[in-house]
N, C-alpha and C positions, 0 to 999 in steps of 0.2 A: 416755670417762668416767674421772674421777680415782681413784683406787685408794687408800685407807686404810692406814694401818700394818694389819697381820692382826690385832696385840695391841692393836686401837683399838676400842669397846665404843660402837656408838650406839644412844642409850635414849629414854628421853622426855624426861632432863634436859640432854640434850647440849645445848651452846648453839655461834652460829656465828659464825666470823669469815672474811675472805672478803678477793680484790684484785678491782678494778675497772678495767677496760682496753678498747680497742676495736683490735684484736684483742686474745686474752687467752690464744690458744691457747697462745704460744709461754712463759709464765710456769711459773716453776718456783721460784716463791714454796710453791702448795702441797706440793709435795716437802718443804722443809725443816721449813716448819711446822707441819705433822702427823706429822712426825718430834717433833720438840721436846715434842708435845701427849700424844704417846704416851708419848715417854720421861717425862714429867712426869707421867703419869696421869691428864693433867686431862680434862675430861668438854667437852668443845671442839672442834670440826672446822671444818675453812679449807678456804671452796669458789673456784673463779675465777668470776668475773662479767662475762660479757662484754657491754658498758653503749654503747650507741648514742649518741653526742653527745645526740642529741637527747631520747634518754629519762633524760636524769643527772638529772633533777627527780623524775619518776617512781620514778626508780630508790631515790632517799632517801626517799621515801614509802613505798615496799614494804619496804626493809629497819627501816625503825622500826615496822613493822606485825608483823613476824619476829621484831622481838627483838634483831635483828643487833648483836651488842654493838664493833664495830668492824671497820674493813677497811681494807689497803692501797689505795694511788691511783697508777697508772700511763697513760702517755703514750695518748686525749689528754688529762685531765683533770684533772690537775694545779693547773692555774689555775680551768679553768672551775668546780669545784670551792667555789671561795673563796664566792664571793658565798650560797652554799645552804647554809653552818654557820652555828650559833650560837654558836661562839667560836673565834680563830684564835692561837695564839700568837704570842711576840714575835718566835720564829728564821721561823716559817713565813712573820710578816708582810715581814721583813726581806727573805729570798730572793724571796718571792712566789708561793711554790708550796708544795702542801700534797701531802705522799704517805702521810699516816698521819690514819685519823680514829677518834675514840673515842667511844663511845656514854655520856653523862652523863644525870645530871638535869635537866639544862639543854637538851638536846638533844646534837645533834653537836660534835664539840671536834677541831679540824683541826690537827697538826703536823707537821713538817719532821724525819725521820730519817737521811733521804740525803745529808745534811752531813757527817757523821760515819762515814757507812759510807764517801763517797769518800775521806774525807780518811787510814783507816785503811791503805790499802797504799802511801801515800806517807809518810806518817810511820814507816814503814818503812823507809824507801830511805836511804843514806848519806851524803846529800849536802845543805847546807842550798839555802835557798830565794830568801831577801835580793834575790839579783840576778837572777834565771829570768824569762823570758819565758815566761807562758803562752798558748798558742794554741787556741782553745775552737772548733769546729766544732757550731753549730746556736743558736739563740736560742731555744729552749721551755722547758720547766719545768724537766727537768732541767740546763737548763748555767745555770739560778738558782744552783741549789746549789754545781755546781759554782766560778763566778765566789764566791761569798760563801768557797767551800773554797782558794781559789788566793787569797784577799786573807789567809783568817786563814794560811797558808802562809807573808805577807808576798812574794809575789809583784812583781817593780816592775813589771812591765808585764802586763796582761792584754789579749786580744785577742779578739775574738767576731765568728765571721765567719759570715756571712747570706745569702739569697738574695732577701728580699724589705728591698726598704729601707726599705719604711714601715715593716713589723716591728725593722728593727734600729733604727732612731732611734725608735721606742717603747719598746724593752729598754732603751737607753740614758739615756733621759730618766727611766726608772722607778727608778734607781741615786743621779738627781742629789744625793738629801736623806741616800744612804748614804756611809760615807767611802772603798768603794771607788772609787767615781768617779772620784779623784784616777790610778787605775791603772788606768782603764777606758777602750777604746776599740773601736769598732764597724768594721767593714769590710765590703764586698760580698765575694761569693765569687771575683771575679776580683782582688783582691786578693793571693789567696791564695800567688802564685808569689814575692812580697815577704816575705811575713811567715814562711813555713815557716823558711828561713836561719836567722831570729833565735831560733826555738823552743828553751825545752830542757824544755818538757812541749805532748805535742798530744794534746788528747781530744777523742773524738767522742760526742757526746750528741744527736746524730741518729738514727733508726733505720733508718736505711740500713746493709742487710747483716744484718738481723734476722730469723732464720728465721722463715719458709719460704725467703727472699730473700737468700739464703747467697749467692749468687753476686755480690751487690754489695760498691763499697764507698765512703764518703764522696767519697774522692780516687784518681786513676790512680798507677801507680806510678812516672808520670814526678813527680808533684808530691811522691812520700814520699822520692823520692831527694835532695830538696832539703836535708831535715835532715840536721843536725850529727850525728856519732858521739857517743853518750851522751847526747841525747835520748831522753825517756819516749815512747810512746805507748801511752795508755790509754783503752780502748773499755770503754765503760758496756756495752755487751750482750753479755749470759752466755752466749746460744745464739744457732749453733754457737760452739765449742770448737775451735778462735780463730776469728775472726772474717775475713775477707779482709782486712779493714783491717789487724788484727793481722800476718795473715799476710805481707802487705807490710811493715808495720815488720821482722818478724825477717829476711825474707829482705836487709835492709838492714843486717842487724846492731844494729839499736836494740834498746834494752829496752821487750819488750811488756807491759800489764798488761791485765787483762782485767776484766768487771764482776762475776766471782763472788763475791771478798771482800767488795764495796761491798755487794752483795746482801745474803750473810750479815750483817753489822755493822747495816746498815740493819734488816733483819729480825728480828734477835734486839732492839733496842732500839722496835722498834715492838712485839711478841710483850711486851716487859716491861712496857711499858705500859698493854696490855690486862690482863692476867693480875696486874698487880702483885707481881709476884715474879722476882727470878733466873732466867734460860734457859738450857739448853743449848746453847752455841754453836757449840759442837765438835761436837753431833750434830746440829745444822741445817748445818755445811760437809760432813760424812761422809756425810751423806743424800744433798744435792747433789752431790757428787763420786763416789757410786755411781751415782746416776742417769743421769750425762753419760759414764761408762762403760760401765752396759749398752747 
């Protein structure tokens, strides 16, 4: 059971916002954002919802029945998502994937945060982008964003490597009317011993290695020794703290990056959207980062 800031007051006005996942246990969405709700005083509480594929119709039915005034969307729902709102915007439409929905007049209103929260610890980094090869490990909602975050990057080559091929040449063909296309290429996963060399960013937006299932990881670590010294590798999943995958990158000397900032960024501008006002962002990363401590 999720545990409340102590100085957090639920009354009969409190209203709710919530993430939706299957599984949902490993989410530490609401850690930060009932941190941020308390520091703000708002009258607000953020549950997890763990949503069965097959009841995500149902599940928009109950939460408009609630009241639910918006919730996070995480892996698998992302996509499946789209078709059950009443308006999608133009980035969400773009990438193709919706992780943030907002409760209107109109009904639901779906859009795309994780653009901005990935692209926050690499705008960071000191190095530009112009000539980088990106190497994208998974084709589902998240390495939408991703791919849409490696073009505005200006990335020349982008890579997205797969296991199933009728899913990659659907991901592929879904791009054609975008102007990454021109930088976009699809690969099976036995590709993969070609294309690492050329990397100088590899992310995994799989969830493989996502607890409970710590012990995994995308790739063996004969395939991470492949990369160049001063390649990125950056793994979208926050828990554990690093990740194996991670853990392979350092033990290679690469620079690792992990999904907590992406998290935070992404979180604090969905949290603004709901609430329409300025968040704490610094005390949605201090929440998280005591958390992953105790």
């Amino acid at each position: 059971m999720m545990t409340l800031p102590s100085h957090s007051t639920i009354t009969g006005k409190t209203k709710l916002l919530g993430v939706i996942g299957y599984p949902i246990e490993h989410s530490l969405s609401p850690v930060m954002h009932n941190a941020a709700l308390a520091a703000l005083g708002s009258s607000y509480a953020y549950l997890p919802f763990a949503i069965d594929p097959a009841d995500l119709p149902l599940a928009l039915a109950g939460f408009e029945a609630i009241g639910l005034q918006g919730f996070n969307v995480t892996i698998p729902h992302k996509q499946a998502i789209m078709p059950l709102l009443n308006d999608i915007s133009e980035i969400a439409q773009a990438i193709g994937a919706v992780n943030t929905v907002c409760r209107t007049e109109s009904g639901w209103y779906g859009t795309n945060t994780d653009l901005d929260g990935f692209l926050a610890p690499l705008k960071a980094q000191p190095q530009t982008w112009t000539e980088s090869i990106a190497v994208i490990l998974g084709n589902g909602g998240a390495a939408r964003a991703v791919v849409a975050g490696c073009h505005q990057l200006g990335c020349r080559k982008i890579a997205v490597v797969g296991r199933d091929r009728q899913k990659l040449e659907a991901f592929w063909q879904s791009w054609q009317n975008h102007p990454v296309s021109a930088q976009l290429t699809v690969s099976e996963w036995q590709n993969l011993p070609d294309l690492l060399p050329q990397a100088h960013l590899l992310v995994n937006t799989t969830p493989i290695g996502m607890a409970p299932h710590s012990e995994n990881s995308p790739i063996d670590p004969t395939l991470m020794a492949k990369l160049t010294p001063g390649t990125i590798a950056y793994d979208l999943i926050y828990t554990p703290r690093p990740t194996k995958f991670l853990q392979q990158a350092e033990n290679q000397g690469l620079k690792a990056i992990d999904g907590l900032e992406m998290l935070v960024q992404q979180g604090a501008a969905a949290l603004q959207l709901w609430l329409r006002q300025p968040v704490p962002v610094d005390v949605m990363r201090s929440a998280l980062l005591e958390f992953l401590r105790a």
